[in-house]
TORZA-616080 format. One record per residue (C-alpha): chain; x, y, z. Coordinates in steps of 0.5 Angstrom, whole numbers. Layout:
% TORZA-616080
ATOM, A, X, Y, Z;
...
This chain:
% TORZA-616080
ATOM, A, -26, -11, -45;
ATOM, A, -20, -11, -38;
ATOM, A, -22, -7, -34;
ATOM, A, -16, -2, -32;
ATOM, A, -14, -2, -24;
ATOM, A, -14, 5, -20;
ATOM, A, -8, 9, -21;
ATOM, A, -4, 10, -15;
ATOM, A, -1, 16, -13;
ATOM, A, 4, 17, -8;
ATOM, A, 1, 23, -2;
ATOM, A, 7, 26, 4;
ATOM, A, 6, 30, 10;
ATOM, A, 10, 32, 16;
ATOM, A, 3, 31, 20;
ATOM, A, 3, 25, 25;
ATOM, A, -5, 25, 26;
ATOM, A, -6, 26, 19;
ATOM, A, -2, 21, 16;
ATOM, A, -5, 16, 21;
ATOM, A, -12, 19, 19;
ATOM, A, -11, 16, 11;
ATOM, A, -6, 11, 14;
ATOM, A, -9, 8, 20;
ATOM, A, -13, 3, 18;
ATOM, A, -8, 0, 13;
ATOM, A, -3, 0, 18;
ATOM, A, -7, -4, 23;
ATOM, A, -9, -10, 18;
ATOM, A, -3, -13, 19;
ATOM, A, 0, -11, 26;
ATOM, A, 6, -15, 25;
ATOM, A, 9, -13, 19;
ATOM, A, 8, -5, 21;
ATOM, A, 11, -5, 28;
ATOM, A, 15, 0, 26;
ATOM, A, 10, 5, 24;
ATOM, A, 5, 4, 29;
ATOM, A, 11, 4, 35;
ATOM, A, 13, 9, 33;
ATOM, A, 7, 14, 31;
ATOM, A, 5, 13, 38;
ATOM, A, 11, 15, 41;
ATOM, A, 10, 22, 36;
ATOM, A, 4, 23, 39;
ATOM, A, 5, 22, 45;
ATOM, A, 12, 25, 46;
ATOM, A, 12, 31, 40;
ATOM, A, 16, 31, 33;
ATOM, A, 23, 31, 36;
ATOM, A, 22, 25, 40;
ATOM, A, 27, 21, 35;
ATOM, A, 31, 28, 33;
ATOM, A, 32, 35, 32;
ATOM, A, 29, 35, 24;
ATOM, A, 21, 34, 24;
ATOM, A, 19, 26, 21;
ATOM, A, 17, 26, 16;
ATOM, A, 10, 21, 13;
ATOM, A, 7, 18, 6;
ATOM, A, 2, 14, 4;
ATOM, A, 0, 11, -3;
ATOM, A, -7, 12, -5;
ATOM, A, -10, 8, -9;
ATOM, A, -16, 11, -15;
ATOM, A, -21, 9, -10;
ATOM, A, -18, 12, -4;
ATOM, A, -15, 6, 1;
ATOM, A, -8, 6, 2;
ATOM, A, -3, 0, -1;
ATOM, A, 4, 2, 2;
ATOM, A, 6, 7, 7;
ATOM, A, 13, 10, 9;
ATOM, A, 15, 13, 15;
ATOM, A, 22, 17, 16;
ATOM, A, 24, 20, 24;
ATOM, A, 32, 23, 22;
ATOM, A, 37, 22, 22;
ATOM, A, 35, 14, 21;
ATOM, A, 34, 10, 15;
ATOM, A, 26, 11, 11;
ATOM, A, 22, 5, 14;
ATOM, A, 17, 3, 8;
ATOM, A, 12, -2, 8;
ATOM, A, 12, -8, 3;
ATOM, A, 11, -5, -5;
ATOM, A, 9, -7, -12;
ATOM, A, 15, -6, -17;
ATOM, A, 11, 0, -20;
ATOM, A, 10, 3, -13;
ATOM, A, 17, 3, -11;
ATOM, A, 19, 7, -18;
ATOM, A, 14, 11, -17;
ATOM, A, 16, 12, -9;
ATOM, A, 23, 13, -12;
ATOM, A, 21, 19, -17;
ATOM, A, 17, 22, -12;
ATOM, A, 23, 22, -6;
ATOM, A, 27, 26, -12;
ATOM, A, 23, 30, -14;
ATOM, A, 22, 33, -7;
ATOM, A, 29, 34, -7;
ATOM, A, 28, 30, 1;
ATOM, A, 33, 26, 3;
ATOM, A, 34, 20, 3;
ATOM, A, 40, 17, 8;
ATOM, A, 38, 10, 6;
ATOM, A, 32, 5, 7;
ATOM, A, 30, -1, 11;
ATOM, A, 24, -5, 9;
ATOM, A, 23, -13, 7;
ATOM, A, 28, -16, 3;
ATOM, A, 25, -16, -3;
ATOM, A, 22, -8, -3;
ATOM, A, 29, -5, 0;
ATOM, A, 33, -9, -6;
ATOM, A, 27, -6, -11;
ATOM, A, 29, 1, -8;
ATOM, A, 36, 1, -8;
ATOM, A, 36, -1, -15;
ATOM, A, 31, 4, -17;
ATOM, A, 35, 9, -13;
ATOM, A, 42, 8, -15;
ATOM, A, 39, 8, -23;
ATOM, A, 36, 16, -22;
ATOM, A, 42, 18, -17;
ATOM, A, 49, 14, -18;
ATOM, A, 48, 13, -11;
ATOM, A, 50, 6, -9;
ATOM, A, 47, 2, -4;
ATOM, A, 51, 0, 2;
ATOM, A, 47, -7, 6;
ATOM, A, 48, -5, 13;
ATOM, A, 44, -10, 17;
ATOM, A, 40, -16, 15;
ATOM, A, 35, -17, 21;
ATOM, A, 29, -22, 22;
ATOM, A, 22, -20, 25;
ATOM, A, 19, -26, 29;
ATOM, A, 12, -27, 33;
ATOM, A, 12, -30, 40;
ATOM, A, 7, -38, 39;
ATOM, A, 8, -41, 45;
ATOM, A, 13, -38, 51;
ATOM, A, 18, -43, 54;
ATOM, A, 21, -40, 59;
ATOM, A, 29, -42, 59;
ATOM, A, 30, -47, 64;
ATOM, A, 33, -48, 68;
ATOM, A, 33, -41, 70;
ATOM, A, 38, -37, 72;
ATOM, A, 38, -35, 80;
ATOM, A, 35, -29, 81;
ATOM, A, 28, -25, 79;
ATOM, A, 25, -20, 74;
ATOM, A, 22, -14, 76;
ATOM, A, 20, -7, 73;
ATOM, A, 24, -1, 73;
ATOM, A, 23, 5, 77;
ATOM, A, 26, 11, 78;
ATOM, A, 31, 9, 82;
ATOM, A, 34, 6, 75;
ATOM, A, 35, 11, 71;
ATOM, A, 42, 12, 71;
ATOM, A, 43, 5, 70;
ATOM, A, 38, 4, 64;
ATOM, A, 42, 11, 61;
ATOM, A, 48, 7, 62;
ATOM, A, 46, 1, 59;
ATOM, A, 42, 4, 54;
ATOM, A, 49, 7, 52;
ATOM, A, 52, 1, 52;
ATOM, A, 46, -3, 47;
ATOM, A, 47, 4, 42;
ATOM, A, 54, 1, 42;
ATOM, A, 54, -5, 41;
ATOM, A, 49, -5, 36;
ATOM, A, 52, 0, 31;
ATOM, A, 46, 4, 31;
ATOM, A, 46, 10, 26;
ATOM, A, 46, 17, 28;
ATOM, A, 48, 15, 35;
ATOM, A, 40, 14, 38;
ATOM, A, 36, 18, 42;
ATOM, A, 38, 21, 47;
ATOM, A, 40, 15, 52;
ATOM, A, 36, 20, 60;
ATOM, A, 30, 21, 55;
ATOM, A, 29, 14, 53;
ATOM, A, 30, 12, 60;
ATOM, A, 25, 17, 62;
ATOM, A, 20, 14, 57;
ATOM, A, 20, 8, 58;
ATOM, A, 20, 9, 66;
ATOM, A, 13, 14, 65;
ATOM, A, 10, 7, 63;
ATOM, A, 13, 1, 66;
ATOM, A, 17, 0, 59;
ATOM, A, 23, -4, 62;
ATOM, A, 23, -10, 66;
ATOM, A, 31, -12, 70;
ATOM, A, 33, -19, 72;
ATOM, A, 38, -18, 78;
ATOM, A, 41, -23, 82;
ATOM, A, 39, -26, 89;
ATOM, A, 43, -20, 92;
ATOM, A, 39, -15, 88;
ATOM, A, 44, -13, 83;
ATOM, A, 41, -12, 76;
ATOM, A, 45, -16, 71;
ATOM, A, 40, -15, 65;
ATOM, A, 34, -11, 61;
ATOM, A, 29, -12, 57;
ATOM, A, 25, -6, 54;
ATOM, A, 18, -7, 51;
ATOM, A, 14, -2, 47;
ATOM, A, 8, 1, 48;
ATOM, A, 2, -3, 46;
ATOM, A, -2, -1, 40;
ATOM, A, -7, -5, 35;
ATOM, A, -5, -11, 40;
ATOM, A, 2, -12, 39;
ATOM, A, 8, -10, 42;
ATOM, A, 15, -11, 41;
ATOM, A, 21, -12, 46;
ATOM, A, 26, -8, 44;
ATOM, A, 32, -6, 47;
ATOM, A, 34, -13, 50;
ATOM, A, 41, -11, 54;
ATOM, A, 47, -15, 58;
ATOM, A, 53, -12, 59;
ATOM, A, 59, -16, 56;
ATOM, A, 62, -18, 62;
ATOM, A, 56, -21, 65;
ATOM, A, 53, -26, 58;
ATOM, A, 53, -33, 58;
ATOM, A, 49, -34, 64;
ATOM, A, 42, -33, 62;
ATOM, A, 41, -27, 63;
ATOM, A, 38, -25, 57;
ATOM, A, 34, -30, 56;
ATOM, A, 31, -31, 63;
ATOM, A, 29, -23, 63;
ATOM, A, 27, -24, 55;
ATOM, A, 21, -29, 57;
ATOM, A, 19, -26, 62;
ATOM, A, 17, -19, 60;
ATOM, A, 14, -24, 54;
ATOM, A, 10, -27, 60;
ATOM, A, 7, -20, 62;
ATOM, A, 6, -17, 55;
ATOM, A, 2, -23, 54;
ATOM, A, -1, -22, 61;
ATOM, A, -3, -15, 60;
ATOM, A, -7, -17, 54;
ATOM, A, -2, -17, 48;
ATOM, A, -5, -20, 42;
ATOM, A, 2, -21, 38;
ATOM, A, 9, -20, 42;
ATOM, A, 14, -19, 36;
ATOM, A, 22, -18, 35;
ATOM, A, 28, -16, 31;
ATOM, A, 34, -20, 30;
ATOM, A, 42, -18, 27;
ATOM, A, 42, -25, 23;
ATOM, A, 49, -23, 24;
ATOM, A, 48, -26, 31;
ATOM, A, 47, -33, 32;
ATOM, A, 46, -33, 39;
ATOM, A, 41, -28, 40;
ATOM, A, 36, -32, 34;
ATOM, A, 38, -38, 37;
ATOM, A, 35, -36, 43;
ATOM, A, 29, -33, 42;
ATOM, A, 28, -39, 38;
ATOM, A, 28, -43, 44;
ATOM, A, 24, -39, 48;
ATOM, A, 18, -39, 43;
ATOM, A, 20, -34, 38;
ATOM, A, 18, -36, 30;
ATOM, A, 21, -32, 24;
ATOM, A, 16, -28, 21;
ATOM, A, 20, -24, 15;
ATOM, A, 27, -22, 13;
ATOM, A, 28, -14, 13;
ATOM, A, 34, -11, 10;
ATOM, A, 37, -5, 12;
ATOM, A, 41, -1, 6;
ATOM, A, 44, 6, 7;
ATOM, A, 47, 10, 1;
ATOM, A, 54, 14, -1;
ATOM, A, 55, 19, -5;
ATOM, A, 54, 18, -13;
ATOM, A, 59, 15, -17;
């Protein structure tokens, strides 16, 4: 007689701590590919539920028959959903359930294969196509080659004294990247990352600061260095690199088990860059957002 596997069945809610109740311990089995989810629940919790903007986040995970977790999902509006990989039944089911509660759905990034399974489920029920916005890929730091030769100059870790100019430059990087929905607000972000140490300047021997590299809180041992910024008058000299290694230097110092990125492939230089460093791909996400129904 087969035996038929447990149902599974898709469970919401706009509570942080419960999400991380249920979905905590799925999240940890593979810290790499949830970053996202894990940086960025800990930031909730930390900073409130109008940490990433005025409308609360909002949560879900499927729940298998014998009640561990296969998938979860994560939404902070107005950005895309962020889901964990998915079985072709969990992202139909995922796409009937999100239309069913009526909850909006502005478009998904995911691992290519389950944010293409998503669109397609979701253009079938809705009309509304899928519009690829960004393909990106997640690397892992093996083994740190700092650049060389270096730069002049040093790094160090902002402080107070910076706060205008990581406002500024953080501005700048929501520019140039395209961010959807503008960012968060740039003097809170630089407010956070000061309240922790979270960005590291490299500057030059005259003490003027040419570059930033920021770095997320660490949780379940992996941190993810984001934002990396050079204002464009002053790239092609090895700013980015020079800071990017070392603030990879300090997470792992600091007892980092997994130091982790994300690249635009649009952008070869950057993807060459951390290669060089010692950065290795992991996997490819994709970024889709969706238009009105046809």
């Amino acid at each position: 007689m087969t035996t038929q596997p447990p149902s599974s069945e898709w469970h919401f809610t706009d509570d942080v701590d419960e999400f991380l109740a249920r979905a905590g311990d799925f999240l940890h089995s593979r810290p790499d590919l949830h970053t996202v989810h894990l940086t960025v629940t800990a930031q909730l919790r930390r900073r409130g539920p109008r940490a990433y903007g005025d409308d609360p986040p909002f949560f879900g995970f499927l729940a298998r028959g014998d009640g561990s977790v296969a998938a979860a999902l994560l939404h902070t509006p107005p950005y895309t959903l962020n889901v964990t990989r998915l079985t072709p039944d969990g992202t139909e089911a995922l796409a009937e359930r999100l239309l069913a509660l009526g909850h909006p759905v502005p478009g998904i990034c995911a691992e290519n294969a389950t944010a293409e399974a998503f669109v397609a489920a979701w253009a079938r029920r809705t009309g509304a196509p899928g519009k690829l916005s960004e393909l990106q890929r997640l690397y892992r730091l093996a083994e740190l080659t700092p650049p060389a030769p270096a730069p002049e100059g040093r790094a160090r870790v902002a402080d107070g004294s910076d706060r205008d100019l990581l406002i500024r430059w953080h501005q700048g990087f929501v520019a140039d990247a395209g961010l959807q929905g503008g960012g968060r607000d740039a003097a809170d972000w630089a407010d956070f990352r000061l309240s922790y140490g979270g960005v590291t300047l490299w500057e030059t021997p005259d003490g003027i600061p040419v570059s930033m590299a920021g770095v997320t809180l660490a949780v379940a041992g992996q941190v993810r260095v984001a934002p990396v910024y050079t204002p464009r008058e002053l790239r092609g000299r090895g700013y980015a690199g020079a800071v990017t290694a070392e603030v990879s230097r300090a997470a792992v110092a600091a007892g980092a088990a997994e130091v982790l990125l994300f690249t635009d492939l649009a952008n070869p230089t950057s993807n060459a860059l951390y290669q060089r460093i010692g950065y290795r791909p992991v996997a490819d996400w994709a970024v889709y957002e969706f238009g009105a129904a046809c």
